[in-house]
C-alpha positions as CSV (number, residue, x, y, z in Angstrom):
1,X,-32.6,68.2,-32.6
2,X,-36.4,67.1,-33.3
3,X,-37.5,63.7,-31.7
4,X,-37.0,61.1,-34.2
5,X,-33.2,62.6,-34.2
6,X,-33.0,62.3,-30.2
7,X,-34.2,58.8,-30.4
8,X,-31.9,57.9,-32.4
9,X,-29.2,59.5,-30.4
10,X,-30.2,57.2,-27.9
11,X,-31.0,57.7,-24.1
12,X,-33.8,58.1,-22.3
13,X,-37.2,60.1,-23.8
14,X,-39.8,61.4,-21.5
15,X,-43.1,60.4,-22.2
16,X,-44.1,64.3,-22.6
17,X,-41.3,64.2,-25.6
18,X,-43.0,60.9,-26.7
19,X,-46.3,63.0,-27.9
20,X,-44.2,64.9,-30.4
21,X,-43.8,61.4,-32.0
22,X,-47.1,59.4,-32.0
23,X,-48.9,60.4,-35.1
24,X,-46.0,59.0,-36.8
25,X,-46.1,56.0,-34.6
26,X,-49.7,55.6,-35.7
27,X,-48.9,55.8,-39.2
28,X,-47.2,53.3,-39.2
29,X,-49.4,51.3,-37.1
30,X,-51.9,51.7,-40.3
31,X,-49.5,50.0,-43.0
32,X,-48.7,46.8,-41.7
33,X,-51.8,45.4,-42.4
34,X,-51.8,46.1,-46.2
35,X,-48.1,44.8,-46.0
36,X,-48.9,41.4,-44.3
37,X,-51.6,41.1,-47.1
38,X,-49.3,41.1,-49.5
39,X,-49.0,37.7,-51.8
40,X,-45.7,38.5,-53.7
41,X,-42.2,39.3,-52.8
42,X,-42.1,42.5,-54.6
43,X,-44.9,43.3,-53.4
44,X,-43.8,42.7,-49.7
45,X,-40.7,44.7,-50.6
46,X,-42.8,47.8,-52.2
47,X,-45.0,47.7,-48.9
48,X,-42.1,47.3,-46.4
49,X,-40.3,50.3,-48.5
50,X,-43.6,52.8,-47.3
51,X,-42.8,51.5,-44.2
52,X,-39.3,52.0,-43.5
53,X,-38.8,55.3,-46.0
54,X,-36.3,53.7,-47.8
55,X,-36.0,51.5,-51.2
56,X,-35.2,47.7,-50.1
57,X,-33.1,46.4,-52.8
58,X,-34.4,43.6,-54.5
59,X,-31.9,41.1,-53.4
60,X,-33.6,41.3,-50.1
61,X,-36.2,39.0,-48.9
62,X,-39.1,39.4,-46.2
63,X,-41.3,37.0,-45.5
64,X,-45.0,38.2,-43.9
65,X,-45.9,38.5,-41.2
66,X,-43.5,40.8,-40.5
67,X,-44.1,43.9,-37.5
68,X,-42.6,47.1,-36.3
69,X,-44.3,49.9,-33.9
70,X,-42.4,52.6,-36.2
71,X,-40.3,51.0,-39.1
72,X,-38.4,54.9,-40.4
73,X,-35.3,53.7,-37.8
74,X,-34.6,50.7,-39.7
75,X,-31.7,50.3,-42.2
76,X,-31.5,46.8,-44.1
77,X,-28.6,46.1,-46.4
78,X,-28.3,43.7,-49.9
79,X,-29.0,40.0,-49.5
80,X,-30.7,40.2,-46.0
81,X,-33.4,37.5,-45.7
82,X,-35.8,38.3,-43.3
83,X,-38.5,34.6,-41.8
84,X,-42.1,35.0,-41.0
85,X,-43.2,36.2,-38.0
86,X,-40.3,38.4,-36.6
87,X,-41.0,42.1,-35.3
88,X,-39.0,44.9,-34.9
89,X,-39.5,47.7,-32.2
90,X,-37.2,50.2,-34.2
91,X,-37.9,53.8,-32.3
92,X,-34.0,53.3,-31.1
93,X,-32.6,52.4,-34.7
94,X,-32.0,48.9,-36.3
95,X,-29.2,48.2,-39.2
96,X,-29.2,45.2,-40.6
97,X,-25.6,44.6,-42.4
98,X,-25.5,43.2,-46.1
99,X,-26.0,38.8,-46.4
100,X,-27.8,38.8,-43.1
101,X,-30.3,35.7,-42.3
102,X,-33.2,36.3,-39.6
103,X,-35.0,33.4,-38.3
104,X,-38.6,33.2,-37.9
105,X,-40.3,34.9,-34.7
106,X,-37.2,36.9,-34.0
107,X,-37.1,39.7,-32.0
108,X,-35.0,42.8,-32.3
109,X,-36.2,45.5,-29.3
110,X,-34.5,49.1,-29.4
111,X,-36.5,50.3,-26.3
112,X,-36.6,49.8,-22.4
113,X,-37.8,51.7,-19.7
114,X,-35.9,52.9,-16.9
115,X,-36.5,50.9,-13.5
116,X,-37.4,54.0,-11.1
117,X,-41.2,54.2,-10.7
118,X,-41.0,58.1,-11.4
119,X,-39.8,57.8,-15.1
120,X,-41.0,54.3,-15.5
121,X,-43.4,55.8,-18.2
122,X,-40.3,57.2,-20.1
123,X,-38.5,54.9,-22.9
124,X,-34.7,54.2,-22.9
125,X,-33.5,54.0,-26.0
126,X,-30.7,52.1,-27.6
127,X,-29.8,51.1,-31.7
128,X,-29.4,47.4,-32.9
129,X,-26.6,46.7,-35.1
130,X,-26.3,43.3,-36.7
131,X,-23.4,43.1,-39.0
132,X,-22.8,41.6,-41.8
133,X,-23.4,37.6,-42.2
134,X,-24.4,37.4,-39.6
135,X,-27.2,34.5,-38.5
136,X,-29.9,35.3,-36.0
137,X,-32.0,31.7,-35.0
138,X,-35.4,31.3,-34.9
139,X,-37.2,32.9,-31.6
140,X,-33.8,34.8,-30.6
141,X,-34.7,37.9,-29.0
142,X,-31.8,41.0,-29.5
143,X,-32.2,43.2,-26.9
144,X,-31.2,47.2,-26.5
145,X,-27.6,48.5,-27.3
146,X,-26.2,45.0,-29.0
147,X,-24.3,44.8,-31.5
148,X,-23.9,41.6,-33.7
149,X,-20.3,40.9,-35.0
150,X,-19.7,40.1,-38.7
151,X,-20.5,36.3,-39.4
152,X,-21.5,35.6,-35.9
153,X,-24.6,33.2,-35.2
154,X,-26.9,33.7,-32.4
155,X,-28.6,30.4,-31.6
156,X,-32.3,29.6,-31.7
157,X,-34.2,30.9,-28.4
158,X,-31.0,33.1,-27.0
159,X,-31.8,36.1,-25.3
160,X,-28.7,38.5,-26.4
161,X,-28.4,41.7,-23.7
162,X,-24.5,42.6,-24.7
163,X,-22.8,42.2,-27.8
164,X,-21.7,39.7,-29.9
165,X,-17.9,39.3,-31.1
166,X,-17.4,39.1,-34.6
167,X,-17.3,35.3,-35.7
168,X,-18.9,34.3,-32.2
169,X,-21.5,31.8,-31.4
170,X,-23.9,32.4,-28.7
171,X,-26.5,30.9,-27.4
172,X,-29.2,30.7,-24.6
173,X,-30.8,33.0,-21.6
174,X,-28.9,35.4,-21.4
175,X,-26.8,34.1,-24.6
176,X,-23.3,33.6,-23.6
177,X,-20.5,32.9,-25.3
178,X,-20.4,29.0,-27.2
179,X,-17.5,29.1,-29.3
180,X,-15.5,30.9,-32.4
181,X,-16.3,30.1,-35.6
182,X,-13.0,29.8,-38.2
């Protein structure tokens, strides 16, 4: 298993394994400039398609600025529209389900770090799911491991550490449970 396989596995990844991975890392460090330059939405969607290593079909919409430290771990479905200013830390894997909304200035983080000062240095790795139709608000910040049920909404500002049930609203720090939606 090489290291972009292992970290998508999920777990932890010592910061010796980590050097096997930075000059990718710093690849893709070098196109989001270009990318947040761009002036049209195919454009954005050509740019963003370098990035990630995969085609984004043209029913999907990203708005720039738009960041990732890696961007090869991320999977984004039909219809997804992505707001300005949102950045995704994608070493652990993000999928983003078909007919998903992201607010602006969202924040979907994949890695941790374990608490113990000896490993501190090592990342703890975990995917994103967020399924389909589902609504993340402005500012929300979706954190390592969580999965976002079908059609749910996460409210503006939550901070989400477990998942979300399907047709859930959430909401606040940590987001908790607000009520189903029918």
């Amino acid at each position: 298993m090489d290291i972009f396989q292992k970290m998508l596995a999920g777990g932890i990844i010592s910061s010796d394994e980590m050097c096997q991975a930075w000059d990718a890392v710093f690849r893709a460090q070098r196109l989001p400039p270009a990318l947040n330059a761009s002036t049209t939405i195919d454009e954005i969607r050509e740019r963003l398609s370098e990035i990630i290593d995969s085609q984004i079909d043209g029913s999907t919409t990203v708005f720039v600025p738009f960041y990732t430290n890696f961007g090869k771990h991320i999977k984004l479905g039909k219809n997804v529209f992505i707001n300005h200013a949102c950045s995704f830390l994608d070493l652990g894997g993000i999928t983003i389900e078909d007919d998903v909304q992201i607010g602006p200035r969202v924040n979907l983080v994949t890695e941790n770090h374990p608490i113990d000062l000896a490993t501190r240095k090592h990342l703890d790795l975990k995917p994103i799911v967020v399924k389909r139709n589902a609504w993340i608000g402005a500012g929300a910040t979706i954190l390592p491991g969580v999965t976002v049920g079908e059609n749910s909404i996460v409210a503006a500002g939550a901070v989400v550490n477990k998942d979300v049930p399907d047709n859930s609203l959430v909401g606040g720090i940590p987001a908790k449970f607000i009520k189903a939606i029918e």
